[in-house]
ROPADREN-522316 format. One record per residue (C-alpha): residue in one letter; x, y, z. Coordinates in pm, 1 decimal, m for minus. Each point is the difference from the previous one (the first is absolute). Layout:
N
+-----+----------+----------+----------+
| res |        X |        Y |        Z |
+-----+----------+----------+----------+
|   A |        X |        Y |        Z |
...
+-----+----------+----------+----------+
//
This chain:
406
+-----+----------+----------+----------+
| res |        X |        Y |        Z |
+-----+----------+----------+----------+
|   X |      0.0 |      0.0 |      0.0 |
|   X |    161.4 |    344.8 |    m83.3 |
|   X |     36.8 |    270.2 |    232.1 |
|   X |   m153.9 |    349.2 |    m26.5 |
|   X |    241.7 |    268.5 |   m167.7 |
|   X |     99.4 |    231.1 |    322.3 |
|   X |   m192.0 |    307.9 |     m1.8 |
|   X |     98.2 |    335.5 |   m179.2 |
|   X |    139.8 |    251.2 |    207.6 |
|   X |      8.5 |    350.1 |    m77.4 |
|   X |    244.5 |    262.4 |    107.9 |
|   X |   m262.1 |    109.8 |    266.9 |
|   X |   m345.4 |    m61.6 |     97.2 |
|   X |   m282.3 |    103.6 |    326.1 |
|   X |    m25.4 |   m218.9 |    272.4 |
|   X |   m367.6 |     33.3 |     25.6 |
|   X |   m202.9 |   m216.5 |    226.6 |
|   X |   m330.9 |    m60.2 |    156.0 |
|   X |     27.2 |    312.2 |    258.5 |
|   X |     92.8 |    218.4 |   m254.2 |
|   X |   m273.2 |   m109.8 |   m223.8 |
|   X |   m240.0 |     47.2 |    337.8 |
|   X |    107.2 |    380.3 |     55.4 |
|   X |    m84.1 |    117.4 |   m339.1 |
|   X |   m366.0 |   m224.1 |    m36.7 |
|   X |    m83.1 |    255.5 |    359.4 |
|   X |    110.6 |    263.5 |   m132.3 |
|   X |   m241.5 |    m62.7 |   m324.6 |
|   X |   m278.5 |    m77.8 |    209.2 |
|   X |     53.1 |    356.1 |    212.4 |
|   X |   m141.0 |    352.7 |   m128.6 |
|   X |    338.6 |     50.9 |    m91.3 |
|   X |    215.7 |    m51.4 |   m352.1 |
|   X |    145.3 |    314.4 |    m62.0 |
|   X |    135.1 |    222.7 |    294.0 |
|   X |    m55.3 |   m125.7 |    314.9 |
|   X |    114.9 |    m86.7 |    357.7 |
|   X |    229.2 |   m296.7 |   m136.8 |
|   X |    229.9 |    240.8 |   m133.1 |
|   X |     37.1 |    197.9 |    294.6 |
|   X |     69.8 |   m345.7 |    164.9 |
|   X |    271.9 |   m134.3 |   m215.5 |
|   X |    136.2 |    339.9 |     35.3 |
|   X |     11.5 |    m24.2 |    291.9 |
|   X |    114.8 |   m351.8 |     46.7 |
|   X |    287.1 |     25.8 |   m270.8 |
|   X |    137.6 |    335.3 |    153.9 |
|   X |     31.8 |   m209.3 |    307.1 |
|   X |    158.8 |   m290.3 |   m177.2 |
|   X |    277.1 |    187.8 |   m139.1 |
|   X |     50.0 |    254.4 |    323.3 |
|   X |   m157.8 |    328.4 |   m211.7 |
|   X |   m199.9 |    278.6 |    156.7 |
|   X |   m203.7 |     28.7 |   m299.4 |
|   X |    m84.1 |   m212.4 |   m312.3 |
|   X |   m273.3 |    104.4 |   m265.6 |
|   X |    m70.8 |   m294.0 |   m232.7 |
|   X |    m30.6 |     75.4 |   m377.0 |
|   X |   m148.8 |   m202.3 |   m321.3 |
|   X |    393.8 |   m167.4 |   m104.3 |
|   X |    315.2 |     62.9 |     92.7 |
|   X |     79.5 |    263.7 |   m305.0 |
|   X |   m281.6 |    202.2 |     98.0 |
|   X |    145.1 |     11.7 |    350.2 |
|   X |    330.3 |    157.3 |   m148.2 |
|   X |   m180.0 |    245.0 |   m205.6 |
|   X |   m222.6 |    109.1 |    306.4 |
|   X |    380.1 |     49.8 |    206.0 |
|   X |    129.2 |    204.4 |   m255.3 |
|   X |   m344.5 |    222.6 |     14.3 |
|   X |    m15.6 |     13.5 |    369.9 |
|   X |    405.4 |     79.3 |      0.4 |
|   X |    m75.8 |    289.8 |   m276.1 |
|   X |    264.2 |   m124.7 |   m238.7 |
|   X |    m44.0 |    263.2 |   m292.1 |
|   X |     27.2 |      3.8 |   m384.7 |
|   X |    399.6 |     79.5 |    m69.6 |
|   X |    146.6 |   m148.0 |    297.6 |
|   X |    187.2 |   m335.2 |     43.0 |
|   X |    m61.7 |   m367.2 |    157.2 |
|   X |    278.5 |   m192.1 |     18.1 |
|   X |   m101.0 |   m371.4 |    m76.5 |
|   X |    186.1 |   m317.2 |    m40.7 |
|   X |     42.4 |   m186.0 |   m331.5 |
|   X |    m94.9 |   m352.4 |    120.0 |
|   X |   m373.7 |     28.6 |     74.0 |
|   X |   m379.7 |    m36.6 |   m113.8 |
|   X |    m22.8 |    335.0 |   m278.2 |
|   X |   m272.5 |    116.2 |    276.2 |
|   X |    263.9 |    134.4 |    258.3 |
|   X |     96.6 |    240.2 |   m287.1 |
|   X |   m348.4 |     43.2 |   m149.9 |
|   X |    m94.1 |    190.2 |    320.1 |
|   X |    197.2 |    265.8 |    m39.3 |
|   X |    m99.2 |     80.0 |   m355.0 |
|   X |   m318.1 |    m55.1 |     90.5 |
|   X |      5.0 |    334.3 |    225.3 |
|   X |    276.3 |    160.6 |   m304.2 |
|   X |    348.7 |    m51.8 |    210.3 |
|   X |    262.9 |    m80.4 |   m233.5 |
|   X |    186.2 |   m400.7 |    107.1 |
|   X |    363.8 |    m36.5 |     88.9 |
|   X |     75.9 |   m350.5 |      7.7 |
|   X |    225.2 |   m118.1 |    253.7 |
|   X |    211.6 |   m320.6 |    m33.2 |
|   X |      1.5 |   m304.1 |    206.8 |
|   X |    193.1 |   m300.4 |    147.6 |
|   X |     50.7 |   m222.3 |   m266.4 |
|   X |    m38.9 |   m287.4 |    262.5 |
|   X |   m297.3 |    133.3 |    206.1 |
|   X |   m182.1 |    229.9 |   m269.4 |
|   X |     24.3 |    271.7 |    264.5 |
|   X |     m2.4 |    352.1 |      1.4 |
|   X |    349.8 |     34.4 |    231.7 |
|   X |    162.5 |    329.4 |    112.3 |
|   X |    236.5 |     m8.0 |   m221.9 |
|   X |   m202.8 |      0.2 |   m327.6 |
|   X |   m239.1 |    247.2 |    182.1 |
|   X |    275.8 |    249.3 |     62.3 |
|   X |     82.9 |    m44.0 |   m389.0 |
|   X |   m365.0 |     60.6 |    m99.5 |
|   X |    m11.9 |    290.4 |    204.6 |
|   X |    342.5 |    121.8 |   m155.9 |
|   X |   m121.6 |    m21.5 |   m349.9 |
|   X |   m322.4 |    151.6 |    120.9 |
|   X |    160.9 |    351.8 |    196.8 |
|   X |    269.3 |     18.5 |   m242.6 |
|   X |   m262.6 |     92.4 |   m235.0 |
|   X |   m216.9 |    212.6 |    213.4 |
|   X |   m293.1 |   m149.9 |     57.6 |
|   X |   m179.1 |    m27.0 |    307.3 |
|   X |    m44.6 |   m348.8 |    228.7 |
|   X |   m339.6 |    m23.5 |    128.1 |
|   X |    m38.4 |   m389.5 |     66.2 |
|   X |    230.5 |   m258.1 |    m19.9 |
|   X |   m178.7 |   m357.7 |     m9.0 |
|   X |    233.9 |   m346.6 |     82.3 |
|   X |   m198.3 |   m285.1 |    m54.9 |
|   X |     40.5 |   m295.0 |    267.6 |
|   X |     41.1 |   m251.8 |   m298.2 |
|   X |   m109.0 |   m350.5 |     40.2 |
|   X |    m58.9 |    109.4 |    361.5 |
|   X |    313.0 |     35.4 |    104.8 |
|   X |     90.0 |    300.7 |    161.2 |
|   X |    242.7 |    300.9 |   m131.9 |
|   X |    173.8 |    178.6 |    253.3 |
|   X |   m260.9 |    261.6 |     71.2 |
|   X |    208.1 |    209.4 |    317.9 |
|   X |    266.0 |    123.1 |   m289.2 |
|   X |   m250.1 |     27.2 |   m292.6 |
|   X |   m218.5 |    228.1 |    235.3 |
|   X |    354.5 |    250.9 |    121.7 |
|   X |     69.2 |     17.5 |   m375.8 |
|   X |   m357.2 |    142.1 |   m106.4 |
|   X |      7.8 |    186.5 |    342.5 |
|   X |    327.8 |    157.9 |   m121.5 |
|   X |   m163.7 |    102.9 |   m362.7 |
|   X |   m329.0 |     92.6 |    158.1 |
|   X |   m176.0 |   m246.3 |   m141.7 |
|   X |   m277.4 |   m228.6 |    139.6 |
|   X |     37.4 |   m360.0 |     m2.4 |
|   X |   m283.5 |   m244.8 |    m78.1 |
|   X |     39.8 |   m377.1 |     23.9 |
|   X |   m128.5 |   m258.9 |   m231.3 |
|   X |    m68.5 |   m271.3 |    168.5 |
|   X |   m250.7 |   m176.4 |   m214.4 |
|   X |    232.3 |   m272.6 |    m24.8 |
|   X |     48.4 |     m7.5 |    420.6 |
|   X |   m351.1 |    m44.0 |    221.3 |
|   X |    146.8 |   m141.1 |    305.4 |
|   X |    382.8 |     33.5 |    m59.5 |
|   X |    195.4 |    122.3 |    303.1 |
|   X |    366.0 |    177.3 |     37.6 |
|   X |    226.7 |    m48.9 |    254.4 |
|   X |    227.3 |    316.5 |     31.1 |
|   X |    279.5 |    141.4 |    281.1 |
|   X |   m308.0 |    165.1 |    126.6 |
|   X |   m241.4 |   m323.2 |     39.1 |
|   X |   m233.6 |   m190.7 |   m168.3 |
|   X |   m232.3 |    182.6 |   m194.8 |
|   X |   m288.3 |    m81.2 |   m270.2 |
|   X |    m63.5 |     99.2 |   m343.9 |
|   X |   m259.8 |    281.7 |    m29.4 |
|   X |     53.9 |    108.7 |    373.3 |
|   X |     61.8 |    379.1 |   m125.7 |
|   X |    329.6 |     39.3 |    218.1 |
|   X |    195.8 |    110.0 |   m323.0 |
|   X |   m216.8 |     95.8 |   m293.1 |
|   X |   m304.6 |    254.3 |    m54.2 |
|   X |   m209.0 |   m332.7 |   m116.1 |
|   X |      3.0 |   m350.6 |    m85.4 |
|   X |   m163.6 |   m163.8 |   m257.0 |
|   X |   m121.2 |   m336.3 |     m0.2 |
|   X |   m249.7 |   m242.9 |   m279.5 |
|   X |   m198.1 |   m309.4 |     29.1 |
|   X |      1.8 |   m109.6 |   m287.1 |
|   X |    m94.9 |   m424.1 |      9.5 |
|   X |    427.1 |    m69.2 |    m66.6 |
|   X |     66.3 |    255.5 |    298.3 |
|   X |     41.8 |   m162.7 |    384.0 |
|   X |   m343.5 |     73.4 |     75.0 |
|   X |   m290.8 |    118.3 |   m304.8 |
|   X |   m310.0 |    120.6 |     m9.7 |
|   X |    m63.9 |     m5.8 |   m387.2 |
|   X |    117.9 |    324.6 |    m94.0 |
|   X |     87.6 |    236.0 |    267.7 |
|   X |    224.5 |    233.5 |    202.0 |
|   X |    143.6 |    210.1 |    308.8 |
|   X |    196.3 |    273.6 |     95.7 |
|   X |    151.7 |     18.3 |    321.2 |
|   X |    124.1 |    353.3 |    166.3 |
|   X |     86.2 |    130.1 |    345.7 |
|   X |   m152.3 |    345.3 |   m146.4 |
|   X |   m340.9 |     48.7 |    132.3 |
|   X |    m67.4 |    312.0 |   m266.8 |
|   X |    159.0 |   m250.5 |   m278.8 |
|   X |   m236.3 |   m277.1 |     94.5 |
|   X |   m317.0 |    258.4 |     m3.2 |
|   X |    130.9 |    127.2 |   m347.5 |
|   X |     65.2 |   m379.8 |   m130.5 |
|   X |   m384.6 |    m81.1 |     97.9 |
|   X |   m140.5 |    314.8 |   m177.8 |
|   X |    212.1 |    m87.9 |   m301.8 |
|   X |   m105.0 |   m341.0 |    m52.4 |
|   X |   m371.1 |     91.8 |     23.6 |
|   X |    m12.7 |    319.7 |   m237.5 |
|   X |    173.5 |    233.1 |    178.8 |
|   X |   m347.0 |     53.2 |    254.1 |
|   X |     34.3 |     40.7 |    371.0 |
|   X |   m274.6 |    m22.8 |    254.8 |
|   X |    225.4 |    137.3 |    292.8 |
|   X |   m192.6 |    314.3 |    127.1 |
|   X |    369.1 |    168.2 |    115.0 |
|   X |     88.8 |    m10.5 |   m370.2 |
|   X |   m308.1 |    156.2 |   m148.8 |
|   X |     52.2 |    363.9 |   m161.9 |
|   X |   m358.3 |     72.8 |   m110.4 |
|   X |   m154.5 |     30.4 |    378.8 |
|   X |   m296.3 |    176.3 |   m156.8 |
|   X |    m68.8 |   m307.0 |   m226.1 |
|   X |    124.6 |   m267.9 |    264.9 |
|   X |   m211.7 |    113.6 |    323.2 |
|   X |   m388.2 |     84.5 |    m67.4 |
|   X |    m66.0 |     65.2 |    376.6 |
|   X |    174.9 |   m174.5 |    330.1 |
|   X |    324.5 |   m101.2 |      9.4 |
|   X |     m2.1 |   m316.5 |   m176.9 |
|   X |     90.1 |     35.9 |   m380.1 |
|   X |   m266.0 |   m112.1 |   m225.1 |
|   X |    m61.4 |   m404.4 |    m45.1 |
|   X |     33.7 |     24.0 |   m407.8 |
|   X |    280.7 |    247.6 |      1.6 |
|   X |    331.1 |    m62.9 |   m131.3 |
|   X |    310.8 |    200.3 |   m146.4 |
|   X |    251.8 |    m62.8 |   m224.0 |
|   X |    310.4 |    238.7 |     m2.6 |
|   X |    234.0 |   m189.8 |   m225.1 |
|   X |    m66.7 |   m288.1 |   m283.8 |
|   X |     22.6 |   m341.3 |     88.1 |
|   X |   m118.2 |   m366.5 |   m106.0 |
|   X |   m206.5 |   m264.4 |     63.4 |
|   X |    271.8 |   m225.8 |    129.9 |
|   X |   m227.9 |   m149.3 |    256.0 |
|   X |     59.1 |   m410.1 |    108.2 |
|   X |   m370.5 |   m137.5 |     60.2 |
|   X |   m140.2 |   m156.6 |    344.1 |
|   X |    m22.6 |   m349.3 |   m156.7 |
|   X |    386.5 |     m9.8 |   m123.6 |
|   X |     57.7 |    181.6 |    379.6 |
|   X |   m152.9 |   m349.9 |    144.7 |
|   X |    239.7 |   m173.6 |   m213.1 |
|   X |    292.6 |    180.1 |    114.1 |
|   X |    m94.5 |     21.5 |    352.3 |
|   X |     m7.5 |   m420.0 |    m31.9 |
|   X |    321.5 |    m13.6 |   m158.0 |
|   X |    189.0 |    217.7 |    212.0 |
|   X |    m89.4 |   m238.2 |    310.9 |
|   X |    227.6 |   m247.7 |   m219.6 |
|   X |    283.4 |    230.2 |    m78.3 |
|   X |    210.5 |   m158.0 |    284.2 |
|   X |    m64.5 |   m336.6 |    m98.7 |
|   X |     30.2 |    134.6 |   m400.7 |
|   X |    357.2 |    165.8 |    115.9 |
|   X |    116.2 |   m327.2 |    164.0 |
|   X |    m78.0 |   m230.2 |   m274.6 |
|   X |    145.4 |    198.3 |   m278.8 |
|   X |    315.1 |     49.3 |    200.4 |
|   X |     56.5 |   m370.7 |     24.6 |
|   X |    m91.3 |    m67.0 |   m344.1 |
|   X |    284.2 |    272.9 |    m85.3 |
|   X |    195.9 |   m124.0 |    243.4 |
|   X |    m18.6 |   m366.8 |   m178.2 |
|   X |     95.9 |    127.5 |   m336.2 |
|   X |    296.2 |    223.7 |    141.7 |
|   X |    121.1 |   m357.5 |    137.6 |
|   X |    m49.9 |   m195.6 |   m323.7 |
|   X |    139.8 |    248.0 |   m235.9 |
|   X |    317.8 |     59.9 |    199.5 |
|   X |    196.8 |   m280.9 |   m176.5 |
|   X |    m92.0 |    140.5 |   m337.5 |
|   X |    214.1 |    331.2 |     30.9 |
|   X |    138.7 |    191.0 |   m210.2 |
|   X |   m236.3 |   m102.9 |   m252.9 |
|   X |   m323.0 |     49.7 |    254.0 |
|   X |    m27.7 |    206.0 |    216.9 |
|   X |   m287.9 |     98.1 |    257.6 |
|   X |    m48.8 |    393.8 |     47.9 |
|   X |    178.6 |    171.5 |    227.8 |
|   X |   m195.1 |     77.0 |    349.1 |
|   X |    230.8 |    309.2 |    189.3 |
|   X |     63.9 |    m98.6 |    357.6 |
|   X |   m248.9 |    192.5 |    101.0 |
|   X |   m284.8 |    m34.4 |   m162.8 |
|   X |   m278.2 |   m258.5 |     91.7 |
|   X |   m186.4 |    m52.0 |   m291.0 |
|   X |   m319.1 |   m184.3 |    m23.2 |
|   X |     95.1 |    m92.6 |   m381.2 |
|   X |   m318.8 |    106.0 |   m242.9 |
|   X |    262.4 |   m164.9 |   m272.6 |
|   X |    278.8 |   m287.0 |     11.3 |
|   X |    252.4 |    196.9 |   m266.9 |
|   X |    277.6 |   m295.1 |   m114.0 |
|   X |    283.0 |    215.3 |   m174.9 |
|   X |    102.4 |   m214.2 |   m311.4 |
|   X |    340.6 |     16.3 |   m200.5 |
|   X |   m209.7 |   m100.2 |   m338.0 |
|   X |    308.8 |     95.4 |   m184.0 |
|   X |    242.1 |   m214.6 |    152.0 |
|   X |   m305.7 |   m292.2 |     13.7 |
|   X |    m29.3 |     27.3 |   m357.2 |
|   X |   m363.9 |     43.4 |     22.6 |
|   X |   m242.5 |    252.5 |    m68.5 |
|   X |   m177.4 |    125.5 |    268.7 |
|   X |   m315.8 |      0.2 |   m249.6 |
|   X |    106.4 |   m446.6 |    m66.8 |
|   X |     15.0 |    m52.3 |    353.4 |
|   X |   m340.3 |    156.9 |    131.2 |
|   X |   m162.8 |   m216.8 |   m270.7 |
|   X |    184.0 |   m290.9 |     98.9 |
|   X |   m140.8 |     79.8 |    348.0 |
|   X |   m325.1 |     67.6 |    m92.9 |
|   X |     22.7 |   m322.2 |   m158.8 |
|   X |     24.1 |   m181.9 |    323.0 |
|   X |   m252.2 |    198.2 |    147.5 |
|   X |    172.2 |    267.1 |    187.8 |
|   X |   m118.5 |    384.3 |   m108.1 |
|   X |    304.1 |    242.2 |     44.8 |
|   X |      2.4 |    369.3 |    m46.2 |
|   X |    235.2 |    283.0 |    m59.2 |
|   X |    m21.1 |    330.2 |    229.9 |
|   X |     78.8 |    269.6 |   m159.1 |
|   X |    132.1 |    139.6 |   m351.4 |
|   X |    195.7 |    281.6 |    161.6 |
|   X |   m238.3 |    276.2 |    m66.6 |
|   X |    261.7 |    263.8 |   m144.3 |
|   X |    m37.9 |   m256.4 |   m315.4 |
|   X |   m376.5 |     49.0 |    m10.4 |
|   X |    m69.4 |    185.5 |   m364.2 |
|   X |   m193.6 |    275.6 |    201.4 |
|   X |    332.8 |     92.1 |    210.7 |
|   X |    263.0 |   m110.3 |   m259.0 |
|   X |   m169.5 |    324.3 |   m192.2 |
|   X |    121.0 |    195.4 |    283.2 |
|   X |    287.0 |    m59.3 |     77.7 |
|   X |    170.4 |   m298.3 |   m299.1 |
|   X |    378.6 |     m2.2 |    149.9 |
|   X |    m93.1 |   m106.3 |    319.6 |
|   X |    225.2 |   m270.7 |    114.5 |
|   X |    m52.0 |   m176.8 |    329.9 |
|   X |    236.7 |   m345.6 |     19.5 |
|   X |   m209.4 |   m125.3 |    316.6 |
|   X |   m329.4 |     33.3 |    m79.9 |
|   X |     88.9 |   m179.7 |   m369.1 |
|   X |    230.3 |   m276.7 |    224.8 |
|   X |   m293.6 |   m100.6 |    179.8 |
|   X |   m236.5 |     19.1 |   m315.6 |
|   X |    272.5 |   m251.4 |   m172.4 |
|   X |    m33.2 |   m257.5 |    268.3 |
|   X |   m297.7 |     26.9 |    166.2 |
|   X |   m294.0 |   m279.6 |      3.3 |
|   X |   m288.1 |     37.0 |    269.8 |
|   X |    m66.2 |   m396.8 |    102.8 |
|   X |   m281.4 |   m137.4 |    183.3 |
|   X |    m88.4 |    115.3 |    318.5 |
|   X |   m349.2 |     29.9 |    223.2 |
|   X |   m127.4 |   m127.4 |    313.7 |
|   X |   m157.8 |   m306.6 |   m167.2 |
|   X |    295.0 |   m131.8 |   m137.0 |
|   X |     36.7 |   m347.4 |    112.3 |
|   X |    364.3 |    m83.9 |    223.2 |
|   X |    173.4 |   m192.8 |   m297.1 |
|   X |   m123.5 |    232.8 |   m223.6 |
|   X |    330.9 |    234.9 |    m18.6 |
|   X |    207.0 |   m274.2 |    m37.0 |
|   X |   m206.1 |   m138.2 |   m272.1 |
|   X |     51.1 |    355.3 |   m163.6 |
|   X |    329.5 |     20.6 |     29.0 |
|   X |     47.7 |   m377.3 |   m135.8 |
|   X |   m191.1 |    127.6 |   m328.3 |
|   X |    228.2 |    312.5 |    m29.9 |
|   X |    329.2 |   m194.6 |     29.9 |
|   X |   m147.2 |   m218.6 |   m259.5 |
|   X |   m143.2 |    282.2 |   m226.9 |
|   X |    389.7 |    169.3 |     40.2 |
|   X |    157.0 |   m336.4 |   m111.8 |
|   X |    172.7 |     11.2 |    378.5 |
+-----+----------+----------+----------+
//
């Protein structure tokens, strides 16, 4: 009798279960699917998780950097400063509001935004006179740059820094100064975070900005919904907002500045609220599984290599990044995910440095940035998400060494 093919397994999947499913049937059956008191609650619960006096969740996690880069006032003709080696959104948001993108380097081993190719970005940047209103490292792969020196750099050029952390829900750092947790707002004017179902925790589509600024978090929730306030203290039209007593009208609103509908509904606010009760046991589990393939892929360098993690960071890995000499394998990157996919194992590749995008290749064509292309040349996203069986790394790893003729 033959035996069932093992299943597929894709780069990265939800962990959805019965619980989950539980949350969001309530939440249908409530008076409640668009705005309601689920959002306040897993905005309340996630600011908690992560150690952040405010969070104000969002529809995904680009619409959370657009709404920091409105609530920060980042202006048409000023800078961001942005690493190559990320999703094209962590760029996007700064043209979105006009700023002009200086892309930063990175690591060739981590994909991280480091000091060093920071304090070059912001050379090239000054040198020609332009002005440094945000500078955005990305926590790739949820590992953690080294956010104390990015944040005295921008400090120095008077810039604000805003992290992406869409990659990082539930990684921690371990500085001189203590443990810390990604999102807690004790270096950066906001933190931005998705859910998207390949994230550590997802609710769909979805997002949240963290902040230690109470006047940030008030703008960020008038942003995402319009650019309307209901806070009475804000009003400027007290002839229009009070008719009588001191209470402002029930139907009255302003709005002072234009913003979006960026709003996360009540029912994916159930979901989230269920997942984040997992994110411990989430964190765990993809840390062993990471753990696992660090172990097995150790006898394969030089020619494999897992990602480098700095010694401080503590990621909780969204991605497993192998770094691949395809060259020196004498295979194509493109012949080996086939051969992969081939033996049921999905495998990705995160990013295309985003300098070589057409869009910013337009502006700026002799841009040359040896990192960020390093990593492109060798990097290959492999399997990895809570439901991964135990054997199932070393089962990937057997089919890579095969697919590299190893």
């Amino acid at each position: 009798m033959s035996q069932a093919a093992p299943s597929f397994l894709p780069y990265g999947r939800q962990a959805i279960d019965d619980d989950d499913i539980a949350a969001v049937a309530a939440a249908l059956r409530s008076d409640f699917l668009t705005t309601g008191p689920r959002v306040e609650a897993f905005e309340a619960a996630f600011a908690e998780a992560v150690g952040a006096p405010h969070a104000v969740a969002c529809a995904n996690g680009t619409a959370a950097l657009h709404l920091a880069m409105l609530a920060l006032d980042v202006k048409p003709g000023q800078v961001c400063i942005v690493p190559s080696t990320t999703f094209v959104a962590t760029a996007n948001c700064a043209r979105f509001v006009g700023a002009e993108v200086v892309f930063a380097d990175v690591d060739a081993d981590s994909g991280l935004m480091t000091p060093a190719t920071l304090a070059d970005a912001l050379q090239r940047a000054v040198g020609a006179g332009r002005k440094i209103a945000a500078i955005l490292p990305v926590h790739m792969t949820g590992a953690v740059v080294d956010l104390p020196a990015l944040a005295a750099l921008a400090r120095e050029d008077g810039a604000v820094l805003i992290e992406d952390a869409c990659h990082a829900v539930g990684s921690t750092m371990d500085f001189e100064t203590g443990p810390e947790r990604v999102g807690d707002s004790r270096h950066s004017a906001a933190t931005c975070f998705s859910f998207h179902p390949v994230k550590t925790i997802a609710t769909g589509e979805g997002g949240m900005v963290t902040t230690g600024d109470p006047r940030l978090a008030r703008r960020l929730r008038a942003a995402r919904s319009h650019g309307l306030t209901r806070d009475p203290d804000s009003f400027a039209q007290a002839d229009l907002a009070f008719d009588g007593g001191n209470d402002p009208n029930p139907w009255y609103y302003e709005m002072a500045e234009v913003g979006f509908n960026y709003r996360l509904p009540d029912v994916l606010c159930a979901l989230g609220l269920s997942q984040l009760g997992k994110l411990p046991a989430f964190v765990a589990r993809r840390r062993a599984l990471a753990a696992r393939y660090r172990d097995l892929l150790a006898p394969l360098a030089p020619m494999v290599r897992a990602a480098h993690e700095p010694a401080w960071s503590r990621a909780a890995p969204h991605l497993f990044v192998a770094l691949i000499d395809f060259e020196a394998a004498g295979r194509s990157r493109r012949a080996v995910m086939a051969d992969l996919q081939a033996r049921g194992i999905g495998t990705q590749v995160h990013y295309i440095p985003v300098h070589r995008q057409p869009y910013y290749r337009a502006l700026e064509p002799d841009l040359h940035l040896p990192g960020a292309d390093a990593w492109y040349g060798r990097c290959l996203s492999l399997p990895l998400f809570p439901g991964m069986a135990d054997d199932d790394p070393a089962r990937v790893v057997e089919a890579l060494k095969e697919a590299l003729r190893l």
